[in-house]
PyMOL Python script that loads the backbone (N, CA, C, O; Angstrom):
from pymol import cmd

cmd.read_pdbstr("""\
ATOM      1  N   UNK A   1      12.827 -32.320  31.784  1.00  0.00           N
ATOM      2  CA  UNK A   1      12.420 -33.664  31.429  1.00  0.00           C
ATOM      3  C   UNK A   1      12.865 -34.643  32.494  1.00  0.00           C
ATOM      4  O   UNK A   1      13.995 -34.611  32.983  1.00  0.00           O
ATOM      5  N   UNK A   2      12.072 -35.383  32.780  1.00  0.00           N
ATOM      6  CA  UNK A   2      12.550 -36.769  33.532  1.00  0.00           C
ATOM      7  C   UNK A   2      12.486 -38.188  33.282  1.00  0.00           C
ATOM      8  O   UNK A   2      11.484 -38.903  33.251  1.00  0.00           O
ATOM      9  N   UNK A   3      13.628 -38.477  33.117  1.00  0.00           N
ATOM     10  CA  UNK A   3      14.080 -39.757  32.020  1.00  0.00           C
ATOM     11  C   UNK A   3      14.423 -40.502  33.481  1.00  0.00           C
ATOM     12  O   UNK A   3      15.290 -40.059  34.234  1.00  0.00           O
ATOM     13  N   UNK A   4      13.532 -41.837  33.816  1.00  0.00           N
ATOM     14  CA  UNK A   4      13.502 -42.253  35.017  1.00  0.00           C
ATOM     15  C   UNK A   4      13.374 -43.949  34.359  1.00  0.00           C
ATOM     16  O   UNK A   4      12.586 -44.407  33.531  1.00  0.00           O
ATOM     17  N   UNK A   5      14.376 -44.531  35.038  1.00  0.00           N
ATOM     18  CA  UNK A   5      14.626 -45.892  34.264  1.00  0.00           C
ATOM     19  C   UNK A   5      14.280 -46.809  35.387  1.00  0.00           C
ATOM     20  O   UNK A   5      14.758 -46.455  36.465  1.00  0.00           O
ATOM     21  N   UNK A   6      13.476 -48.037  35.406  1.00  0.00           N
ATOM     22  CA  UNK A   6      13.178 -48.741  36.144  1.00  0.00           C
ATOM     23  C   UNK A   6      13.804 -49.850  35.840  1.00  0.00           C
ATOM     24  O   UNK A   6      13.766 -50.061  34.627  1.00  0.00           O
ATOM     25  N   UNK A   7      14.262 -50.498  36.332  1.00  0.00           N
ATOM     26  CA  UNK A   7      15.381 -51.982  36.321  1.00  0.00           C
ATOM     27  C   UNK A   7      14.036 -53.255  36.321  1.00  0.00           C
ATOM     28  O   UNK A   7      13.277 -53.425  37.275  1.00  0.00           O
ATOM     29  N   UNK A   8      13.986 -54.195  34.770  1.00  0.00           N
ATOM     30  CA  UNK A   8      13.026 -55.367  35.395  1.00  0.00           C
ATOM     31  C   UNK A   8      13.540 -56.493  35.498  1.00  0.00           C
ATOM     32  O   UNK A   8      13.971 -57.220  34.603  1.00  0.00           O
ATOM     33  N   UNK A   9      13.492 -56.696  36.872  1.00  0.00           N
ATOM     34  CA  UNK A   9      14.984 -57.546  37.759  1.00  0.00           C
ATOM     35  C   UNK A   9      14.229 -59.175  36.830  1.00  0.00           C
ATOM     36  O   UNK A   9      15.008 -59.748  36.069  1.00  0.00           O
ATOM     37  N   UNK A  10      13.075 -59.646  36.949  1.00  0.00           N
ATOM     38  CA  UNK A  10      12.404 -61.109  35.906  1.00  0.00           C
ATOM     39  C   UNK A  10      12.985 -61.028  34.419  1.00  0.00           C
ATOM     40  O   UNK A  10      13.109 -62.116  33.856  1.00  0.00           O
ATOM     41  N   UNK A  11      13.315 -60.013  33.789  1.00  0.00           N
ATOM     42  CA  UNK A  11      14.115 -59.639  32.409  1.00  0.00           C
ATOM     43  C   UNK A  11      15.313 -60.203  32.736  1.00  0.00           C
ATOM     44  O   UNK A  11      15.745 -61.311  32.419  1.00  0.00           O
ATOM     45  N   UNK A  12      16.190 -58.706  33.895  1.00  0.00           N
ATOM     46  CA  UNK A  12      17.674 -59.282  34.129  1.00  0.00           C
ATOM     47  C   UNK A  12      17.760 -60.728  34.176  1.00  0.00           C
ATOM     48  O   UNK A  12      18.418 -61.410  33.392  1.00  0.00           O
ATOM     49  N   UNK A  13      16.856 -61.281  35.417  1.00  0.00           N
ATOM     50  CA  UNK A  13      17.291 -62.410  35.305  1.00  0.00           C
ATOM     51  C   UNK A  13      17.231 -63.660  34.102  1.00  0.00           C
ATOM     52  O   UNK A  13      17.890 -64.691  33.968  1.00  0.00           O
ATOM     53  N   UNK A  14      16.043 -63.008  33.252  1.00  0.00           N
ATOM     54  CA  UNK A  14      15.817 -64.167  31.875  1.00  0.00           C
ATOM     55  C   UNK A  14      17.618 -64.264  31.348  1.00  0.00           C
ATOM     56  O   UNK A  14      18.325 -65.225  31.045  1.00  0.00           O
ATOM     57  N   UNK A  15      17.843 -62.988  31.417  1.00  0.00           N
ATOM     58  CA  UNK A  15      19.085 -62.528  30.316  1.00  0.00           C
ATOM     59  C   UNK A  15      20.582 -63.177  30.991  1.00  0.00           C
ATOM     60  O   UNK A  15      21.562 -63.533  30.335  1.00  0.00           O
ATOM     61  N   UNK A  16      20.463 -63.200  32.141  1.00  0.00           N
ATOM     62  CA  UNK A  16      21.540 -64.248  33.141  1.00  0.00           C
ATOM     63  C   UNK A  16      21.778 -65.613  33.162  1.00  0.00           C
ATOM     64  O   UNK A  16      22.775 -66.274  33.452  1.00  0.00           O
ATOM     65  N   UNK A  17      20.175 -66.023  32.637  1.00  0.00           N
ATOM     66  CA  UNK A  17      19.883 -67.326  32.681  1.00  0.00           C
ATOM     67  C   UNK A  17      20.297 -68.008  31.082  1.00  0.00           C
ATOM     68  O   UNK A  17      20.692 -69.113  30.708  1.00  0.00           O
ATOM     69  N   UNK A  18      19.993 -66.790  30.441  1.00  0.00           N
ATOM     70  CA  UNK A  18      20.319 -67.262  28.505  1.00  0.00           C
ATOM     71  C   UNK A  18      22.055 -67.236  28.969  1.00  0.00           C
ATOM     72  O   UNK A  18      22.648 -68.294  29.179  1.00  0.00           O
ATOM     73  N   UNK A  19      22.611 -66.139  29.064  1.00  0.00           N
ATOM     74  CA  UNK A  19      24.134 -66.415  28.858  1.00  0.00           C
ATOM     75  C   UNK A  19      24.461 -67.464  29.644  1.00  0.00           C
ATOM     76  O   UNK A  19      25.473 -67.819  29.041  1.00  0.00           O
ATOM     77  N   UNK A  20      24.357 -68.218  30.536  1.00  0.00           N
ATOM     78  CA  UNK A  20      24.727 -69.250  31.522  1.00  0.00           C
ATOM     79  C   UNK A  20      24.444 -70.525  30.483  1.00  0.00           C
ATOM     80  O   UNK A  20      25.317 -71.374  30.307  1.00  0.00           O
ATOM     81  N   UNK A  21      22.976 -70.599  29.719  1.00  0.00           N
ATOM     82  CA  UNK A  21      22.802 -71.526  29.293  1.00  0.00           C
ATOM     83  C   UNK A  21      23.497 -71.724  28.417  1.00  0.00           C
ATOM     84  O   UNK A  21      24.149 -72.768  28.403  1.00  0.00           O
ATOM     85  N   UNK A  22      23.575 -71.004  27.617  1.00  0.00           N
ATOM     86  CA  UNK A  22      24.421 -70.483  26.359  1.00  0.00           C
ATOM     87  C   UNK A  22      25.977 -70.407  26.152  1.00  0.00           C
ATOM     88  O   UNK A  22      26.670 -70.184  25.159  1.00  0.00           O
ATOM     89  N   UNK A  23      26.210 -70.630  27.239  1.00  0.00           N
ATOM     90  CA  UNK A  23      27.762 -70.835  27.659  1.00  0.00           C
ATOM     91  C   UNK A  23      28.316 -72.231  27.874  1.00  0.00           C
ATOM     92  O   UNK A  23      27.621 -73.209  28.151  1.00  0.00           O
ATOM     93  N   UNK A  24      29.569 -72.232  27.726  1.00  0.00           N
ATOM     94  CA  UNK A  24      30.316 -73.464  28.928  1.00  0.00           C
ATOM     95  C   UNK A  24      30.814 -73.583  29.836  1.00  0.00           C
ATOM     96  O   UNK A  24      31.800 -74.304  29.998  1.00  0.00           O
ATOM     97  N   UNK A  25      30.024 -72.602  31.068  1.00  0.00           N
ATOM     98  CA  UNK A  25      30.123 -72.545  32.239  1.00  0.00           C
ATOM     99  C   UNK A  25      29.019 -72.849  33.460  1.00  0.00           C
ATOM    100  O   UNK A  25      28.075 -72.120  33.763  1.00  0.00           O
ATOM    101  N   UNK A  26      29.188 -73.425  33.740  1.00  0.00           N
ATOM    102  CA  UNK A  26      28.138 -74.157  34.739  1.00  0.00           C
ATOM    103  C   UNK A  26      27.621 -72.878  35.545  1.00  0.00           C
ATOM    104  O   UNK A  26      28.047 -71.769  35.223  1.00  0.00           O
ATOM    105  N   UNK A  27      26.614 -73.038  36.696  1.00  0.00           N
ATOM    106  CA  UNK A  27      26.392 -71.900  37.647  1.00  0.00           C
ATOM    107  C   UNK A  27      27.115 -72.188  38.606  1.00  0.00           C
ATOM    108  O   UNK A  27      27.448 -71.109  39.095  1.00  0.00           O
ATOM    109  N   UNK A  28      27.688 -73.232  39.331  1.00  0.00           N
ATOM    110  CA  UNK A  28      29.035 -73.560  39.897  1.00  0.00           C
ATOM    111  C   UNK A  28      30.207 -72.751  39.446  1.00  0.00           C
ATOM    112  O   UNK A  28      30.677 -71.774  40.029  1.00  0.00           O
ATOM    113  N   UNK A  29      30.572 -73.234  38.447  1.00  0.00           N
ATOM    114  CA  UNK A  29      31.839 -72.148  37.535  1.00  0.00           C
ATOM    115  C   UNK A  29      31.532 -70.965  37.560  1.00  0.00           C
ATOM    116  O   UNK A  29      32.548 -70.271  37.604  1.00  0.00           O
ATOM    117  N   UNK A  30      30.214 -70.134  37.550  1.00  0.00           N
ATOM    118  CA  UNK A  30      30.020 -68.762  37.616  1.00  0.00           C
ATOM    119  C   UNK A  30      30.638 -68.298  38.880  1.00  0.00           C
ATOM    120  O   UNK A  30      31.724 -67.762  39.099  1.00  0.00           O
ATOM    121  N   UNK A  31      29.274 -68.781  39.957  1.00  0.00           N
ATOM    122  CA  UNK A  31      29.346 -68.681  41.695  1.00  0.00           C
ATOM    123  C   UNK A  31      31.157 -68.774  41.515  1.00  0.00           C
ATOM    124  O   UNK A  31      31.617 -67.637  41.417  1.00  0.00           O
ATOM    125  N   UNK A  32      32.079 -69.712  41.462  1.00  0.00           N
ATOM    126  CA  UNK A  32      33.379 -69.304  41.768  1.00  0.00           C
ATOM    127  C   UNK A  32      34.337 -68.079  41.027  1.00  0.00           C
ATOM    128  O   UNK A  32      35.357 -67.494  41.393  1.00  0.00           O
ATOM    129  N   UNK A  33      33.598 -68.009  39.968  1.00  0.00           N
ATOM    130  CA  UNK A  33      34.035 -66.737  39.178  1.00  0.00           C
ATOM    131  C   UNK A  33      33.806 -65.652  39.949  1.00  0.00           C
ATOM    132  O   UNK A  33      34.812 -64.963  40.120  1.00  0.00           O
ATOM    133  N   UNK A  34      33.089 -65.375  40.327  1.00  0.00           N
ATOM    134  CA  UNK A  34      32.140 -64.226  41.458  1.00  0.00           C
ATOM    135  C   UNK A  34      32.661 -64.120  42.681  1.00  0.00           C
ATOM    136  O   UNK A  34      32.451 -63.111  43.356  1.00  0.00           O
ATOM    137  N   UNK A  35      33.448 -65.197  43.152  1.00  0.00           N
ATOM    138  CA  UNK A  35      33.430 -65.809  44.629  1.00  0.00           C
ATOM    139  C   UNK A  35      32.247 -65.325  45.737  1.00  0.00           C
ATOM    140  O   UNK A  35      32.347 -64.593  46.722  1.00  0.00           O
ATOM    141  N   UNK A  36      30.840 -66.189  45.044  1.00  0.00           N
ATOM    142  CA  UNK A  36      30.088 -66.393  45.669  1.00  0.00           C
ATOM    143  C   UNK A  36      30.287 -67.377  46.975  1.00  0.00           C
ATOM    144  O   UNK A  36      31.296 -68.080  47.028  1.00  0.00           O
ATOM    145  N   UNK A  37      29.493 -67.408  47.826  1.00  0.00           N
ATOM    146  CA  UNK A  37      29.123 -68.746  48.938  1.00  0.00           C
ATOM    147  C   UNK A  37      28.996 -69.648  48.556  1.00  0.00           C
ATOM    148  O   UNK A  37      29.588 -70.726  48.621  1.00  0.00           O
ATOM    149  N   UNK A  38      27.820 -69.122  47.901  1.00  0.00           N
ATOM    150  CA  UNK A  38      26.837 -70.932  46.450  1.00  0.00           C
ATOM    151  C   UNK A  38      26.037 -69.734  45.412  1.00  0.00           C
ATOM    152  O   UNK A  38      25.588 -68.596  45.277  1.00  0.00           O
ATOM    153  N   UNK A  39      26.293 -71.040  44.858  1.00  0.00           N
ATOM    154  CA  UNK A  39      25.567 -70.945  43.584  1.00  0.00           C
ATOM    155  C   UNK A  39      24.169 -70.586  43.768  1.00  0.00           C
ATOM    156  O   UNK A  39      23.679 -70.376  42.659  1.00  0.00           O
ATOM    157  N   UNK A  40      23.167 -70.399  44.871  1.00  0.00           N
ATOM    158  CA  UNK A  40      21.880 -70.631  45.444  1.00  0.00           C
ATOM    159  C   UNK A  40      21.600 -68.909  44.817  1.00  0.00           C
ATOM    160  O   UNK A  40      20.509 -68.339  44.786  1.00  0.00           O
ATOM    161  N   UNK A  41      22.820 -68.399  44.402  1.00  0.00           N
ATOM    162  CA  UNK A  41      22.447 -66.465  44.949  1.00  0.00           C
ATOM    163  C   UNK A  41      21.928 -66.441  43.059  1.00  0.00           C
ATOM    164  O   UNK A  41      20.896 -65.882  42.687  1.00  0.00           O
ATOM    165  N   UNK A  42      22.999 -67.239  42.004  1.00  0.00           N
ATOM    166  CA  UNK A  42      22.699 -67.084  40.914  1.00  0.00           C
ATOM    167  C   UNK A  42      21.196 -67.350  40.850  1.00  0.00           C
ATOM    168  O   UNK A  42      20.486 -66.387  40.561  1.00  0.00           O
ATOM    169  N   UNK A  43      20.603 -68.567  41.087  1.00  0.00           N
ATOM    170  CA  UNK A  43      19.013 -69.167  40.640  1.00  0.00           C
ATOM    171  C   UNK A  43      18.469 -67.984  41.359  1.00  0.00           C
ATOM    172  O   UNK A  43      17.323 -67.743  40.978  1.00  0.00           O
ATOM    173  N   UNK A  44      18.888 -67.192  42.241  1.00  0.00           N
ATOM    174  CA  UNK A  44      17.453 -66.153  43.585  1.00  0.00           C
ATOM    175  C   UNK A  44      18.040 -64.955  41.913  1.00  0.00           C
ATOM    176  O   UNK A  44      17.207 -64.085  41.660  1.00  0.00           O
ATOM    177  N   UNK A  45      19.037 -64.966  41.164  1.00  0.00           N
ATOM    178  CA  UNK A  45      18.764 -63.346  40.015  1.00  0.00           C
ATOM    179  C   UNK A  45      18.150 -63.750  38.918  1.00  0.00           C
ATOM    180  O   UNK A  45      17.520 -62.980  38.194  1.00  0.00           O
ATOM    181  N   UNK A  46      18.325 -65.385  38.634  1.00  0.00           N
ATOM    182  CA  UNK A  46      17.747 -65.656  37.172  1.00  0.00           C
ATOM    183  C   UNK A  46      15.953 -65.637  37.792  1.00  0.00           C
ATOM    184  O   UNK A  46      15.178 -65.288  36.902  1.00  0.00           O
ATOM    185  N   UNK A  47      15.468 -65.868  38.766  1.00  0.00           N
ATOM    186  CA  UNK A  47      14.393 -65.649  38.899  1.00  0.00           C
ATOM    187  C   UNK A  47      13.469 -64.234  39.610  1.00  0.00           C
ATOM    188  O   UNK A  47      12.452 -63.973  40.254  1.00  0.00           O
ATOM    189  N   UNK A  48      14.695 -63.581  38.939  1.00  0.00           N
ATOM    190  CA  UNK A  48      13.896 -61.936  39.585  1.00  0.00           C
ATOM    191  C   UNK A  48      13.855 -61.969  41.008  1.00  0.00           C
ATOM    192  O   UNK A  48      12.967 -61.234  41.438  1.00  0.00           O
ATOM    193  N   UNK A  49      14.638 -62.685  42.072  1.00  0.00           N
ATOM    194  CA  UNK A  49      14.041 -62.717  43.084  1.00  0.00           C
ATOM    195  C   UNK A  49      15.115 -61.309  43.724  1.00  0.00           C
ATOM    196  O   UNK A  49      14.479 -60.570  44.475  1.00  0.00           O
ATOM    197  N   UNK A  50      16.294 -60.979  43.554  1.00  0.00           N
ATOM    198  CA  UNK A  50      17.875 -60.232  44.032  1.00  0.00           C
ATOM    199  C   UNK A  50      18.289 -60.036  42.726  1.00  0.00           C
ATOM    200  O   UNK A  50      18.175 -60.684  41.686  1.00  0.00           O
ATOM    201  N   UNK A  51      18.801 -58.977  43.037  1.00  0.00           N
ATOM    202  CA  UNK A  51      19.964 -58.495  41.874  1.00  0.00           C
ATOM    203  C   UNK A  51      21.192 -58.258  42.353  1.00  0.00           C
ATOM    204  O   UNK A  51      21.580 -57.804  43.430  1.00  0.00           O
ATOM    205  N   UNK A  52      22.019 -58.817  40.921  1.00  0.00           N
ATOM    206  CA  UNK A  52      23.179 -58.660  41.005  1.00  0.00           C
ATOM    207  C   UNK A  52      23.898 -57.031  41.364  1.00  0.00           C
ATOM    208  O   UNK A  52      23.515 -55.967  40.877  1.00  0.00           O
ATOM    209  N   UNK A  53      24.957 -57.215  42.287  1.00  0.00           N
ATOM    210  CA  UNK A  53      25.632 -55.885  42.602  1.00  0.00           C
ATOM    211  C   UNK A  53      26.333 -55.601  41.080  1.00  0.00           C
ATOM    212  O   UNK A  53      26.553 -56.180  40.016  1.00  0.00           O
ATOM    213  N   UNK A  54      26.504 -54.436  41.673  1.00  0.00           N
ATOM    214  CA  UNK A  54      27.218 -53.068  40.385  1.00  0.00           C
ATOM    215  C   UNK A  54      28.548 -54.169  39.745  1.00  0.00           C
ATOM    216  O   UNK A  54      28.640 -54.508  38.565  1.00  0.00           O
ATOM    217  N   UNK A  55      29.322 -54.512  40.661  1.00  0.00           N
ATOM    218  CA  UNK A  55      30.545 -55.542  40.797  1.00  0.00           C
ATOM    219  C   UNK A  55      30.600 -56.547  40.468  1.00  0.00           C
ATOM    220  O   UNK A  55      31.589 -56.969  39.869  1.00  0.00           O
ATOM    221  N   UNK A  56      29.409 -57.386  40.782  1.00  0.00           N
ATOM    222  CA  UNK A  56      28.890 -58.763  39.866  1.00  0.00           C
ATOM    223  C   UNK A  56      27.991 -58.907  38.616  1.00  0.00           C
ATOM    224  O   UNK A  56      27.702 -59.960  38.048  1.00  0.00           O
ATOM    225  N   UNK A  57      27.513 -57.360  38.220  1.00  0.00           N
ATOM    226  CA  UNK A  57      27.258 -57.073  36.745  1.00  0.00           C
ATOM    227  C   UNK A  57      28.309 -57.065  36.332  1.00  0.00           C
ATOM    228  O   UNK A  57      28.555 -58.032  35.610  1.00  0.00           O
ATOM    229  N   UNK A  58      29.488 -56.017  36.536  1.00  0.00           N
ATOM    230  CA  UNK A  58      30.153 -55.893  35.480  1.00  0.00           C
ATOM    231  C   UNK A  58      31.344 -57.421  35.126  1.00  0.00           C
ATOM    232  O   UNK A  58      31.948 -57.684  34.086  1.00  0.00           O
ATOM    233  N   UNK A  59      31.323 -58.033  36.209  1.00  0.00           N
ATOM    234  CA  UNK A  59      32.032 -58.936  36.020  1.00  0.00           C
ATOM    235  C   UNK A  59      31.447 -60.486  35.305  1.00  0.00           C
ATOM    236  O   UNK A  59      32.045 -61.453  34.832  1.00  0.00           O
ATOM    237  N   UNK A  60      29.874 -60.134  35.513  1.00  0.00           N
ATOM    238  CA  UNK A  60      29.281 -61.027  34.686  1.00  0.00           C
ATOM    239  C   UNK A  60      29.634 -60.951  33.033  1.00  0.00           C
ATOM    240  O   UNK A  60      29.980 -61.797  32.208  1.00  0.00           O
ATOM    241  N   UNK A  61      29.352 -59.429  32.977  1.00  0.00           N
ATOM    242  CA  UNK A  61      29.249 -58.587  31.708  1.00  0.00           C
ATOM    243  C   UNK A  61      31.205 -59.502  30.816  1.00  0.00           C
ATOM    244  O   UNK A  61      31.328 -60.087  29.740  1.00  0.00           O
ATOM    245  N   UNK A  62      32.342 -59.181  31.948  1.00  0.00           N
ATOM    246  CA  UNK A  62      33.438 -59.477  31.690  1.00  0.00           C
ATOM    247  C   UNK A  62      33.622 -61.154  31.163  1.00  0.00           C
ATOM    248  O   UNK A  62      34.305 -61.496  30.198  1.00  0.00           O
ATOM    249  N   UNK A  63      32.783 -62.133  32.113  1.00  0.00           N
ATOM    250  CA  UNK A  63      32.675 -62.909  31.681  1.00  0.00           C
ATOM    251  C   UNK A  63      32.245 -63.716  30.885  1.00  0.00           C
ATOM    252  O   UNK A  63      32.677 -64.822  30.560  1.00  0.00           O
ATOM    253  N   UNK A  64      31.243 -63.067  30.513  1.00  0.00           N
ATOM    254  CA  UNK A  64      30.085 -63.431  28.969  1.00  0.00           C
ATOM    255  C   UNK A  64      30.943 -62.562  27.916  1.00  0.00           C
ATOM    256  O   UNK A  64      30.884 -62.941  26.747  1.00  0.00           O
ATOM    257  N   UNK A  65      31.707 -61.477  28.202  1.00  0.00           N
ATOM    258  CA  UNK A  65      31.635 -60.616  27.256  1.00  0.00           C
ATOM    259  C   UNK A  65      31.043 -60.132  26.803  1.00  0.00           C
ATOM    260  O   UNK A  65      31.219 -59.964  25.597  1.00  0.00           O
ATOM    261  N   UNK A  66      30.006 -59.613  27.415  1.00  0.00           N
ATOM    262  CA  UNK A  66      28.514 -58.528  26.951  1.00  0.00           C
ATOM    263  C   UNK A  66      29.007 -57.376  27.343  1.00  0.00           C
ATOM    264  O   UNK A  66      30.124 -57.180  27.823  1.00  0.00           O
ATOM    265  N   UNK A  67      27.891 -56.358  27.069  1.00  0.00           N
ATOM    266  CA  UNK A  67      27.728 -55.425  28.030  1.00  0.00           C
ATOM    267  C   UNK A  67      27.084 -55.342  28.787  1.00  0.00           C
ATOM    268  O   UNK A  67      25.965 -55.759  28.488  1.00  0.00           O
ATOM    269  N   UNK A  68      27.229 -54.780  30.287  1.00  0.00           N
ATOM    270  CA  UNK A  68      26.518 -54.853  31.228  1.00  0.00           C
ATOM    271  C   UNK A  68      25.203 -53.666  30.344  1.00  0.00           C
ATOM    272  O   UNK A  68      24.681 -52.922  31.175  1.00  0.00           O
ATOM    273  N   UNK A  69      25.045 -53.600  29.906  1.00  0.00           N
ATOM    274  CA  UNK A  69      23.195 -52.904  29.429  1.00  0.00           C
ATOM    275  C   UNK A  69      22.861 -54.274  28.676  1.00  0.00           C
ATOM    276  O   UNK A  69      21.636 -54.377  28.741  1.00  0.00           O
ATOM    277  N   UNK A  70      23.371 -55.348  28.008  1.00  0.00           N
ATOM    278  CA  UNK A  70      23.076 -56.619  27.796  1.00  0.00           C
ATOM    279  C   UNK A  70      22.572 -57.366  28.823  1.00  0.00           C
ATOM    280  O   UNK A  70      21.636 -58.142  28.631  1.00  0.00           O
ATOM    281  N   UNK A  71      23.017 -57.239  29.750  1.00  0.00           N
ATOM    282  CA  UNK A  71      22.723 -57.907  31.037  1.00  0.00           C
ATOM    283  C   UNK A  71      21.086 -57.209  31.614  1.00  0.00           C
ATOM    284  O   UNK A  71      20.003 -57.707  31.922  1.00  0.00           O
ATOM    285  N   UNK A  72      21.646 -55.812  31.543  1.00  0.00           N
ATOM    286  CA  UNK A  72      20.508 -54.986  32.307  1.00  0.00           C
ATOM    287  C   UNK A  72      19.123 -54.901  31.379  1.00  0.00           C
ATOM    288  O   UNK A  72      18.018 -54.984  31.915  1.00  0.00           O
ATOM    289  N   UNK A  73      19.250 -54.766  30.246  1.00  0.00           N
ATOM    290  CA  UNK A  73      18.073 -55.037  29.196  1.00  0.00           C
ATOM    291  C   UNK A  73      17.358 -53.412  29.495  1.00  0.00           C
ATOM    292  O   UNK A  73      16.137 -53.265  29.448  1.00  0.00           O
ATOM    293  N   UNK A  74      18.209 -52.371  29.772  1.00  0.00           N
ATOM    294  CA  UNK A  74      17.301 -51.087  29.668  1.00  0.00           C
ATOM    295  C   UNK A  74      16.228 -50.895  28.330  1.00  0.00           C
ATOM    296  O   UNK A  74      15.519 -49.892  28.246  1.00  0.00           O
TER     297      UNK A  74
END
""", "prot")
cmd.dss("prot")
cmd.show_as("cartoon", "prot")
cmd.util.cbc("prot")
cmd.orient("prot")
């Protein structure tokens, strides 16, 4: 059998964009949570454009308190 999972990075990002909104943390406050550059990298995942690394899932995941398959929306 081949159980072959495709990632839909416009999902991930809907689901990045709800916990951010949904939170009381700005995308500023994220980006430094992350120690991003800027904040520019969050808006390029909430719009499907990049995905977040293995490292900035799970630490998203840490910071929402989800699970990173919350995040990932398999």
């Amino acid at each position: 059998m081949n159980y072959k999972v495709k990632l839909n990075k416009k999902k991930i990002g809907t689901n990045i964009y709800f916990l951010i909104e949904h939170s009381q943390f700005t995308r500023e406050d994220v980006a430094d949570y992350l120690q991003l550059a800027s904040s520019r990298v969050i808006y390029d995942w909430e719009n499907g454009i990049k995905m977040p690394s293995t490292e900035n899932l799970f630490n998203l995941a840490k910071l929402f308190n989800v699970q990173i398959e919350d995040i990932l929306a398999i």
